[in-house]
Legacy VTK file of the C-alpha trace (Angstrom):
# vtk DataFile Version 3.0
C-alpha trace
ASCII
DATASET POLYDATA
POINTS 120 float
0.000 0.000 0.000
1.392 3.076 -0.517
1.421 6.419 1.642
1.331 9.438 -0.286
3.627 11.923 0.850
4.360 15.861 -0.483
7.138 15.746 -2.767
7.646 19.593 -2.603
10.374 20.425 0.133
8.673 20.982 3.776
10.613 25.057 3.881
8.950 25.715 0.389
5.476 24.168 1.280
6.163 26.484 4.846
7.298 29.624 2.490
4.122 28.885 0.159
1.938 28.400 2.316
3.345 31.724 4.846
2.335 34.006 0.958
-0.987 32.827 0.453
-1.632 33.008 4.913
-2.664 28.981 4.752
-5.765 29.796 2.110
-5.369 28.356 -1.163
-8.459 30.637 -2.193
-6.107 33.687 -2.659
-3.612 31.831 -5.323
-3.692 31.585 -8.895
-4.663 28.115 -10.145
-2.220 26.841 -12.996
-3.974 24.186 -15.765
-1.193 21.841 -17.743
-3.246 19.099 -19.067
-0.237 17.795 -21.622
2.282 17.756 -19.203
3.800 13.740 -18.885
5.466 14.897 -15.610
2.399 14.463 -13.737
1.332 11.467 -12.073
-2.741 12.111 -13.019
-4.051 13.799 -14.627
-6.780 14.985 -12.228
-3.270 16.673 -10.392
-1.674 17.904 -13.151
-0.967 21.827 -12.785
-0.295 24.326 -9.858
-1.088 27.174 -7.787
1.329 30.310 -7.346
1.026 33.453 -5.404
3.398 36.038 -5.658
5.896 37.244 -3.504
6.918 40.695 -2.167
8.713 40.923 -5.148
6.009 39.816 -7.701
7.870 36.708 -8.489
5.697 33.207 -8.854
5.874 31.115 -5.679
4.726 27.651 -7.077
2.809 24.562 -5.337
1.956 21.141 -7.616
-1.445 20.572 -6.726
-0.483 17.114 -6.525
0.984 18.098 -2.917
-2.313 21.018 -2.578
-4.236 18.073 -2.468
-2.625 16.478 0.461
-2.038 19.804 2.519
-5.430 21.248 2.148
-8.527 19.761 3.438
-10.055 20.121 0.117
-8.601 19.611 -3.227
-8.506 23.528 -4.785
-11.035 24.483 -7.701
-9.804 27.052 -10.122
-13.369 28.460 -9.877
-12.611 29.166 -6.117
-9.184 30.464 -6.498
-8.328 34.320 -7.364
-8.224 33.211 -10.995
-6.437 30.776 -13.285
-4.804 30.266 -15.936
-3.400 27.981 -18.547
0.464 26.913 -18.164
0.528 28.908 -21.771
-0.421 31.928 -20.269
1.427 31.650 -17.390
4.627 31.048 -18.973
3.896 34.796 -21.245
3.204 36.436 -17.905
6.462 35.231 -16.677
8.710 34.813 -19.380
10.962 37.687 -18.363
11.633 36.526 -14.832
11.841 32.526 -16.355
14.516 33.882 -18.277
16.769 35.438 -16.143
16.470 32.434 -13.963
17.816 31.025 -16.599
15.311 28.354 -16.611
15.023 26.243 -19.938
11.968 27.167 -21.251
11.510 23.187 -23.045
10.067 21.315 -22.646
8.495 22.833 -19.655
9.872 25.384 -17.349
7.739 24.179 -13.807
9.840 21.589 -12.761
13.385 23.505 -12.913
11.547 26.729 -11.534
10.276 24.369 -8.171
14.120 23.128 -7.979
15.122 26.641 -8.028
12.551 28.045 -5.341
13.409 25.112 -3.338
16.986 25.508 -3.298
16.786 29.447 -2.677
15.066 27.819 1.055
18.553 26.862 2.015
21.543 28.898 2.640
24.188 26.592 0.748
LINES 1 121
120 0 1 2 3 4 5 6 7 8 9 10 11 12 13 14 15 16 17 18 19 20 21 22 23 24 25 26 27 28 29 30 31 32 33 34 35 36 37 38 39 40 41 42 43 44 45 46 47 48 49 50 51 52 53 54 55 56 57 58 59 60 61 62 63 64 65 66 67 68 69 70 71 72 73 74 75 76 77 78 79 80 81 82 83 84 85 86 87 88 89 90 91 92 93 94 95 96 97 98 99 100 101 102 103 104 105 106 107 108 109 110 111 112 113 114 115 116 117 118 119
């Protein structure tokens, strides 16, 4: 049997979670329905909230699911968008992270807020 777990790292979920005060209702719910990254479908996507600095803090719903007490709707978030649209909005800050923009830029841009937890 398996236990599912958050894969996100427990100082991002804190530093997510700290942005959007605990209530996924205030984030911005991210739609990728052809990325092969995802485990299901039914998970496959995000929700971000900027920072003080207006840069994208990320969650995979995958792991929303198992923090909140309900799975998140994107008609009861602040709004949502398609990863398309969300990768315009950001495409100046995804570049000067240097993040590769193929085949998708989500996974290296969760690595990257991740690692910027840590002081190494």
């Amino acid at each position: 049997m398996k236990h599912p777990h958050c894969k996100t790292d427990a100082k991002h979920i804190r530093h997510f979670l700290n942005l959007c005060e605990g209530n996924w209702h205030s984030c911005i719910y991210v739609w990728c329905r052809t990325c092969n990254a995802q485990e299901s479908s039914e998970n496959s996507g995000f929700l971000f909230h900027p920072d003080e600095t207006g840069s994208p803090c990320i969650l995979p719903l995958s792991d929303a699911a198992l923090l909140f007490p309900r799975i998140p709707e994107p008609t009861e978030c602040t709004g949502s968008m398609s990863i398309a649209a969300f990768t315009e909005l950001y495409l100046p800050y995804l570049a000067a992270q240097k993040l590769p923009l193929k085949p998708c830029p989500i996974p290296a841009l969760l690595r990257l807020q991740e690692n910027q937890q840590y002081d190494w």
